[in-house]
KELUM-461795 format. One record per atom (N, C-alpha, C): x, y, z; residue in three letters. Coordinates in steps of 0.1 Angstrom, whole numbers, padded with zeros to 4 digits, always signed. Atoms other than C-alpha are relative to their C-alpha. Last residue first. Example, Ala and Ser with C-alpha at 12.3 -4.5 7.8 and 13.67 -1.06 7.14 Angstrom:
2
-0009-0011+0000ser/+0137-0011+0071ser/-0008+0011+0008ser/+0009-0012+0000ala/+0123-0045+0078ala/+0009+0012+0000ala/
//
This chain:
211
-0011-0009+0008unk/-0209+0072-0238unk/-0010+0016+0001unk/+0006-0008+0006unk/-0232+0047-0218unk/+0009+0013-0005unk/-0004-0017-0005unk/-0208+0026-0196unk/-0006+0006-0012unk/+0002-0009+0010unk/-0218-0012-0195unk/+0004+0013+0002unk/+0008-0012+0001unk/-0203-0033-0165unk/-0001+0009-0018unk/+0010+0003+0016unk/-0191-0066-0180unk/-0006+0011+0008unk/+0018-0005-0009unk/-0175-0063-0140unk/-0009-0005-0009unk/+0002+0015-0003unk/-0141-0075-0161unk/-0016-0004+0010unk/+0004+0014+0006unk/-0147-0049-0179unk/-0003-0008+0002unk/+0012-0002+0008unk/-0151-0020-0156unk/-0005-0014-0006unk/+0007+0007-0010unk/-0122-0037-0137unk/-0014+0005-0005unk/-0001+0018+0001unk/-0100-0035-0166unk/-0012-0002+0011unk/+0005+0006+0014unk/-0109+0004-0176unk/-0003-0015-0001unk/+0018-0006+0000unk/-0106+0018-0136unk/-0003-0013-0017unk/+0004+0010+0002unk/-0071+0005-0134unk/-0014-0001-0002unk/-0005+0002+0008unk/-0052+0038-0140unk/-0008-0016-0003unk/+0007-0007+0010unk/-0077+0050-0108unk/+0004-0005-0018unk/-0010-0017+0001unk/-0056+0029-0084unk/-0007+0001-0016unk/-0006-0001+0014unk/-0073-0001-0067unk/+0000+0014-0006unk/-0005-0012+0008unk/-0081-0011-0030unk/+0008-0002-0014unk/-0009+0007+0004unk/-0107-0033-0022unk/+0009+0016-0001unk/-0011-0009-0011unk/-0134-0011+0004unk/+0020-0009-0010unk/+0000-0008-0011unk/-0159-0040-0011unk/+0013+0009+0009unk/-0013-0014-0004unk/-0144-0052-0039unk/-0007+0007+0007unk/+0000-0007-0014unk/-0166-0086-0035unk/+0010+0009-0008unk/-0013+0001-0016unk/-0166-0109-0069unk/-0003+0015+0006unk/+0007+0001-0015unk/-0198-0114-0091unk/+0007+0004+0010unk/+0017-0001+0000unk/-0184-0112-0126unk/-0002-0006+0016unk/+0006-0003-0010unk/-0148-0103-0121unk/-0015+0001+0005unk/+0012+0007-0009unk/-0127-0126-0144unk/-0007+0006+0009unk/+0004+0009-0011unk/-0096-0111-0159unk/-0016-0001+0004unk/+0011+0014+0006unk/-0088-0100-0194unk/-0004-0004+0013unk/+0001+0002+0009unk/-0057-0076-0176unk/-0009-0012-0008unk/+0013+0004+0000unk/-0060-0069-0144unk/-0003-0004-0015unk/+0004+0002+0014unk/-0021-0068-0138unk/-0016-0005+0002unk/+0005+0016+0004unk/-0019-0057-0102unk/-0003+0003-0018unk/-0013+0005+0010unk/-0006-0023-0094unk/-0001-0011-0005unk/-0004-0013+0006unk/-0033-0014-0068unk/+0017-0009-0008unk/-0001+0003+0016unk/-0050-0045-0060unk/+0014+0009-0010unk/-0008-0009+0004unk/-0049-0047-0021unk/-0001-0005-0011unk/-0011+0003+0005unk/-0082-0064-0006unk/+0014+0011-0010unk/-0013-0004-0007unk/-0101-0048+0016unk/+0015-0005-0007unk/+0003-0010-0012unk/-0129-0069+0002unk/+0013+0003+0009unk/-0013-0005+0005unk/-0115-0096-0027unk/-0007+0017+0012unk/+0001-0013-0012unk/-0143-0119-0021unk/+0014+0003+0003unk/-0014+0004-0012unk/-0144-0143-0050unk/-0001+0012+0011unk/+0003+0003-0015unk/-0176-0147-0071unk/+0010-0002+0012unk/+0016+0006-0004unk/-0159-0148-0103unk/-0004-0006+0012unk/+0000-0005-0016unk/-0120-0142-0099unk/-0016+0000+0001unk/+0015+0004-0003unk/-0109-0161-0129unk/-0005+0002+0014unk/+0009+0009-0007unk/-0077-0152-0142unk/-0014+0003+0004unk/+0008+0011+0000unk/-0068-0141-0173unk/-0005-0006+0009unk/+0011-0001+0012unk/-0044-0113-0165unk/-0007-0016+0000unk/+0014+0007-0001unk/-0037-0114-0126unk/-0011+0002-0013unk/+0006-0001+0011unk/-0001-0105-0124unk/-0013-0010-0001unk/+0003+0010+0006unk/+0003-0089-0088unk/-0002-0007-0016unk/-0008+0007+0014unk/+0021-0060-0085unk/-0006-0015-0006unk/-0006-0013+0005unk/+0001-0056-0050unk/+0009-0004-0009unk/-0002+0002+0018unk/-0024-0084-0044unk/+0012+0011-0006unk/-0015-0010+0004unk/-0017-0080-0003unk/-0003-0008-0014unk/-0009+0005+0010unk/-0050-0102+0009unk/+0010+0008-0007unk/-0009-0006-0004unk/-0079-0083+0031unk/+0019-0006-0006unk/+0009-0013-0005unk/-0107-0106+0016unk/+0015+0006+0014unk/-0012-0007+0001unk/-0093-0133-0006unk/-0001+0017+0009unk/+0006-0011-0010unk/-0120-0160-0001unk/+0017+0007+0003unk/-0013+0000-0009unk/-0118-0173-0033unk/-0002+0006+0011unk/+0002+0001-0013unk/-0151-0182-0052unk/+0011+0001+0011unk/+0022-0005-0005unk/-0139-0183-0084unk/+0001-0007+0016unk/+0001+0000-0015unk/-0096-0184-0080unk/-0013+0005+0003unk/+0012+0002-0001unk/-0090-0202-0113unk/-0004+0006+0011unk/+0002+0009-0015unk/-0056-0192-0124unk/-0010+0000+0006unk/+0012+0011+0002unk/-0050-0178-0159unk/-0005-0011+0017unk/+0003+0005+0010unk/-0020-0160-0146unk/-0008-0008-0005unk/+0014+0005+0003unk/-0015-0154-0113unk/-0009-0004-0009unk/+0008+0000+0013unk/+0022-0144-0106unk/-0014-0010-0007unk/-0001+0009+0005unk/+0031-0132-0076unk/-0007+0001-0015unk/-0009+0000+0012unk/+0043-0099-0072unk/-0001-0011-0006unk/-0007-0013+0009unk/+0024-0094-0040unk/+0010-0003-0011unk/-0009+0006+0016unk/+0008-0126-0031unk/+0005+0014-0011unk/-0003-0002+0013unk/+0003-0125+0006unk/+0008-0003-0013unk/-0013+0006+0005unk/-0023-0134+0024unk/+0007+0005-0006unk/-0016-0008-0004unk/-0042-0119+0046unk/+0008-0006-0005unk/+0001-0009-0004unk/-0071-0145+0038unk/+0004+0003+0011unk/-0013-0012-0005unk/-0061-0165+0013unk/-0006+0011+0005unk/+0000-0009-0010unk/-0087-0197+0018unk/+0016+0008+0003unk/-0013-0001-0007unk/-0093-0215-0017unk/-0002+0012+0011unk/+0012+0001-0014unk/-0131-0219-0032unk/+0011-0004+0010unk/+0010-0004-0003unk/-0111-0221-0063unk/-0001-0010+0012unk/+0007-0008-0011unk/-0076-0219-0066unk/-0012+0001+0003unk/+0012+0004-0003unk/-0066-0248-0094unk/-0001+0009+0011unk/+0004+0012-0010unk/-0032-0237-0111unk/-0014+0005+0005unk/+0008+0014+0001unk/-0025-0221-0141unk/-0003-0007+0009unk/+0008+0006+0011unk/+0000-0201-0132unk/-0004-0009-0004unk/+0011+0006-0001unk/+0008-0198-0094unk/-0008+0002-0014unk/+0011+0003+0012unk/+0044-0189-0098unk/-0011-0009+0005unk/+0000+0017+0004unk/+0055-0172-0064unk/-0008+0001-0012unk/-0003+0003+0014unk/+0066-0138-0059unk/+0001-0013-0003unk/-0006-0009+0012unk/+0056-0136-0028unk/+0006-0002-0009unk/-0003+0003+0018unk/+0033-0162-0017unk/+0006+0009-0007unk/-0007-0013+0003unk/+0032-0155+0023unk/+0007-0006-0011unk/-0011+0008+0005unk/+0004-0177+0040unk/+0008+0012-0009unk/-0014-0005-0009unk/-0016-0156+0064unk/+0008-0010-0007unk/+0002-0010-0010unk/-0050-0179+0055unk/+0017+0002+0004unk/-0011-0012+0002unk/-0037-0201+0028unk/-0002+0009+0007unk/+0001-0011-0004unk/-0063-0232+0033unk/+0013+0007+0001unk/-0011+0002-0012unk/-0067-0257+0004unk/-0002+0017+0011unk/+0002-0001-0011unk/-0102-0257-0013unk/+0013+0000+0012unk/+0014-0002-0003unk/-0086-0264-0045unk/-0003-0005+0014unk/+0001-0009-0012unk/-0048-0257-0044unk/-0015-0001+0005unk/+0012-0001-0005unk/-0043-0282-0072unk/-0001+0006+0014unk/+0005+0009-0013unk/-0009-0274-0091unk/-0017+0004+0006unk/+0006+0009+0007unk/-0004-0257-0128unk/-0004-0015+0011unk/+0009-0001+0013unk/+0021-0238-0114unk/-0006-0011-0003unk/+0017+0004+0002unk/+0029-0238-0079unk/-0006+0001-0013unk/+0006+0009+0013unk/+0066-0231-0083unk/-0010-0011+0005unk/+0001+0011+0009unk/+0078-0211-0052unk/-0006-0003-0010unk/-0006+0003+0007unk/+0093-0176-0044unk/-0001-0019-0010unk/-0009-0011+0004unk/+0080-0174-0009unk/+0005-0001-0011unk/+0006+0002+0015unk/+0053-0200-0001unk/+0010+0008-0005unk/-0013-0008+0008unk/+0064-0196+0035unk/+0000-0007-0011unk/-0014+0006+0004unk/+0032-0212+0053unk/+0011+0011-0005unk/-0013-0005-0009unk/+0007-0190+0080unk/+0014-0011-0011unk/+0003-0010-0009unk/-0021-0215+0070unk/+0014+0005+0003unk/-0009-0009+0001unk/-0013-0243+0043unk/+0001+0014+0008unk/-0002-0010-0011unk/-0037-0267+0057unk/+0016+0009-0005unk/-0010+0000-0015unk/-0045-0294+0026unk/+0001+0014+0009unk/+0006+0002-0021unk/-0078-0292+0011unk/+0011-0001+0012unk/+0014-0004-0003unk/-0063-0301-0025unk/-0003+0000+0015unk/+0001-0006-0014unk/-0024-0299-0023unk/-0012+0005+0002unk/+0016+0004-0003unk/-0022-0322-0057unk/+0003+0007+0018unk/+0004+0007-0008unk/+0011-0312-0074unk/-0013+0000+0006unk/+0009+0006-0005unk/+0015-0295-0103unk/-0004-0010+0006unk/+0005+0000+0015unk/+0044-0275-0100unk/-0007-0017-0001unk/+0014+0008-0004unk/+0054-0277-0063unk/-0011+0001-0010unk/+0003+0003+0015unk/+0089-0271-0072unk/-0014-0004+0008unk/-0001+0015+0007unk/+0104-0254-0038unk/-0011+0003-0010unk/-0004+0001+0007unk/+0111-0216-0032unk/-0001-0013-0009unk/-0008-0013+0007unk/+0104-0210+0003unk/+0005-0007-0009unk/-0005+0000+0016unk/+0086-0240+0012unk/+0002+0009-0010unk/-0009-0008+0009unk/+0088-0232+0052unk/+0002-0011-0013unk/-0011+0005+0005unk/+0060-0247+0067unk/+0007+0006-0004unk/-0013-0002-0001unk/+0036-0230+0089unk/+0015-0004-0006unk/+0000-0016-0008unk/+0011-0251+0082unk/+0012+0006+0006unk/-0014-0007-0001unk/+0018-0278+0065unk/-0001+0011+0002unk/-0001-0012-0010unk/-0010-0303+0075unk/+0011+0006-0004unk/-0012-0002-0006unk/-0016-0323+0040unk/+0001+0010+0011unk/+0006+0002-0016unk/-0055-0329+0032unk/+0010+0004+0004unk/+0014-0005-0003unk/-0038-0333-0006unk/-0006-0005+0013unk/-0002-0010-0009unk/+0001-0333-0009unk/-0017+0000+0007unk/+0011-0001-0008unk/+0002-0359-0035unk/+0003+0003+0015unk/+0001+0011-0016unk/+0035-0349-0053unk/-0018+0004+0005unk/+0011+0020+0002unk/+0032-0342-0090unk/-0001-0003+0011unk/+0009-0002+0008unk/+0069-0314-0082unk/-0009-0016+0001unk/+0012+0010-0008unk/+0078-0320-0047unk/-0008+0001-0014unk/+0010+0005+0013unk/+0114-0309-0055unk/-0007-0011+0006unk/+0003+0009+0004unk/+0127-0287-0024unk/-0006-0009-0011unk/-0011-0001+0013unk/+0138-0255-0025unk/+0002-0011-0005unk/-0002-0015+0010unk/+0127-0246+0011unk/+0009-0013-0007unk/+0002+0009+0017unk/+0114-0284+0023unk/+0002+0012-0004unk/-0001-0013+0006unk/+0131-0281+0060unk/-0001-0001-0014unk/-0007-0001+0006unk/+0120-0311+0078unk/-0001+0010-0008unk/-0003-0012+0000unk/+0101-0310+0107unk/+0013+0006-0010unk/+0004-0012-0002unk/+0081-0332+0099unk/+0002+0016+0001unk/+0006+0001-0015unk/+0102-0361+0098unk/-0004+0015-0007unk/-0006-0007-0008unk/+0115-0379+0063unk/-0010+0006+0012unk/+0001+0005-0016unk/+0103-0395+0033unk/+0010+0006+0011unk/-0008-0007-0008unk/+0103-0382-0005unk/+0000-0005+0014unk/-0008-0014-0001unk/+0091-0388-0037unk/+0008+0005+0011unk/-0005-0007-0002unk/+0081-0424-0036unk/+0003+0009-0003unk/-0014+0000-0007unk/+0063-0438-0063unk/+0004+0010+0010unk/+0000+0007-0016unk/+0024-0432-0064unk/+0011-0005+0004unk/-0007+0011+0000unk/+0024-0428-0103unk/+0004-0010+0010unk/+0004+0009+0009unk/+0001-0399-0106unk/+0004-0012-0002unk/+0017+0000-0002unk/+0000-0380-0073unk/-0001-0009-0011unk/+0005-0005+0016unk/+0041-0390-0071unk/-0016-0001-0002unk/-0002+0006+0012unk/+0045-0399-0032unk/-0005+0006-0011unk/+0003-0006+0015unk/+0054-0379-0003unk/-0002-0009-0012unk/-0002+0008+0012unk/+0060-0400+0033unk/-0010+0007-0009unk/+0006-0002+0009unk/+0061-0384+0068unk/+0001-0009-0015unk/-0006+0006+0018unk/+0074-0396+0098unk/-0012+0006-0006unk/+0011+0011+0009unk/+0058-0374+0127unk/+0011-0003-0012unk/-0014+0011+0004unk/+0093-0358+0152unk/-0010-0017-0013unk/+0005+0013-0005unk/+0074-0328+0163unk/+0007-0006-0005unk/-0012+0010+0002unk/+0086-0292+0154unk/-0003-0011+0010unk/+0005+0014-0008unk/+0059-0269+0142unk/+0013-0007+0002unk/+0008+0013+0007unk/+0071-0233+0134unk/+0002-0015+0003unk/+0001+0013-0005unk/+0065-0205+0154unk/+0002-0011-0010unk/+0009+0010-0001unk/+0060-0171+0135unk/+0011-0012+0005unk/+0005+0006-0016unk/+0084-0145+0143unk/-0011-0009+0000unk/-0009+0004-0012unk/+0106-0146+0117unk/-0009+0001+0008unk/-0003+0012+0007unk/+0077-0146+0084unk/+0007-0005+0015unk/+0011+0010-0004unk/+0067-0114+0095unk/+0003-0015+0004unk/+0002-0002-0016unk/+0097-0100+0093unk/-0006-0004+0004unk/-0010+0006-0003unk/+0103-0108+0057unk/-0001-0006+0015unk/+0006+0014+0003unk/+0068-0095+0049unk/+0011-0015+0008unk/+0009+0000-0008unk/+0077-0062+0060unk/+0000-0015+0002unk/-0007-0003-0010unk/+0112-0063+0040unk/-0007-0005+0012unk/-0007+0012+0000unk/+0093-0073+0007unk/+0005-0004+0015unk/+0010+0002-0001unk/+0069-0041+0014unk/+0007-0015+0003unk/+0003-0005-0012unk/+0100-0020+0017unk/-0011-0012+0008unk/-0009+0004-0006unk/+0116-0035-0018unk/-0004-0001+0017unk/-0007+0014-0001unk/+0085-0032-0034unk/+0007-0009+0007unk/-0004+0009+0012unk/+0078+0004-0029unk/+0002-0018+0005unk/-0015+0000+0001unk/+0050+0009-0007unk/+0005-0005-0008unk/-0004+0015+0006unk/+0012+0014-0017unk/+0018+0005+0002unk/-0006+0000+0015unk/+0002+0045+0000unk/+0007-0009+0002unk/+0007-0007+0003unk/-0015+0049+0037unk/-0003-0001-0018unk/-0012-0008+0004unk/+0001+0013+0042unk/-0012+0011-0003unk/+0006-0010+0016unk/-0023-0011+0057unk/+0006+0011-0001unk/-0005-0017-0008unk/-0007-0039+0081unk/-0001+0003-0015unk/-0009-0004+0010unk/-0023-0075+0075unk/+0003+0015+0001unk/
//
């Protein structure tokens, strides 16, 4: 993940990410696939692999074990769908609706969740590492035990969630909503965070401070 001396604006950081995104490879084989509703088991969707799901509605879809690595789901509905354990490595998450979906244990290594909604959804014992989730929004979202270690958190909103025992080393925080969140056990080894955030991460530590 490329480390800024000082936190870039937004727009710059966006631009980086963008770039990234073009030179990755992505899979093109010719596997049928078949999506159905995780609760109802109807069809959702059918088609080849290499099919382009930016923006697509997968809301409730059983996704779980699923290889989509490298995928482009820039933007699609993946509100609470079941994507436990699946391979999301290197995906384009960009802008989508993951709320209140199962991410548990899936892998997000180098996946690129900008400004995606991830409230309320199931992150523990999930693999974002270098990932990023600059501006996403994290909201009550379970990510104990995360392995989030060099991870772009920047603007993030991460009041209420649950970062207990997560490994957040090297990780970028600086401008992140810390607000009520979760940090009993978690890694900030070498994290980075900006002095104005000193009072949340005390808390969320349950460090004591003797007056």
């Amino acid at each position: 993940m490329r480390q800024w001396a000082e936190s870039p604006p937004p727009r710059e950081r966006k631009e980086y990410w963008k770039k990234q995104r073009s030179r990755k490879t992505v899979k093109n084989n010719t596997m049928k696939f078949t999506i159905k509703d995780r609760y109802t088991g109807e069809i959702i969707m059918e088609g080849k692999s290499e099919t382009i799901l930016s923006r697509a509605n997968l809301s409730k879809a059983d996704l779980s074990k699923a290889d989509l690595s490298k995928a482009d789901l820039s933007e699609a509905d993946l509100s609470e769908a079941d994507l436990s354990e699946a391979d999301l490595s290197e995906a384009d998450l960009s802008g989508a609706d993951l709320s209140e979906a199962d991410l548990s244990e899936a892998d997000l290594s180098g996946a690129d969740l900008y400004g995606a909604n991830l409230s309320g959804a199931d992150l523990s014992e999930v693999n974002l590492y270098g990932a990023n989730l600059s501006e996403a929004d994290l909201s009550k979202v379970d990510l104990s035990e995360a392995n989030l270690f060099k991870a772009d958190l920047y603007g993030a909103n991460l009041s209420k969630a649950d970062l207990s025992k997560a490994d957040l080393s090297k990780a970028d925080l600086s401008e992140a909503d810390l607000s009520e969140v979760n940090l009993y056990g978690a890694n900030l080894f070498k994290a980075k965070i900006k002095i104005s955030q000193k009072e949340d991460i005390i808390r969320a530590l349950n460090i004591i401070v003797e007056k």
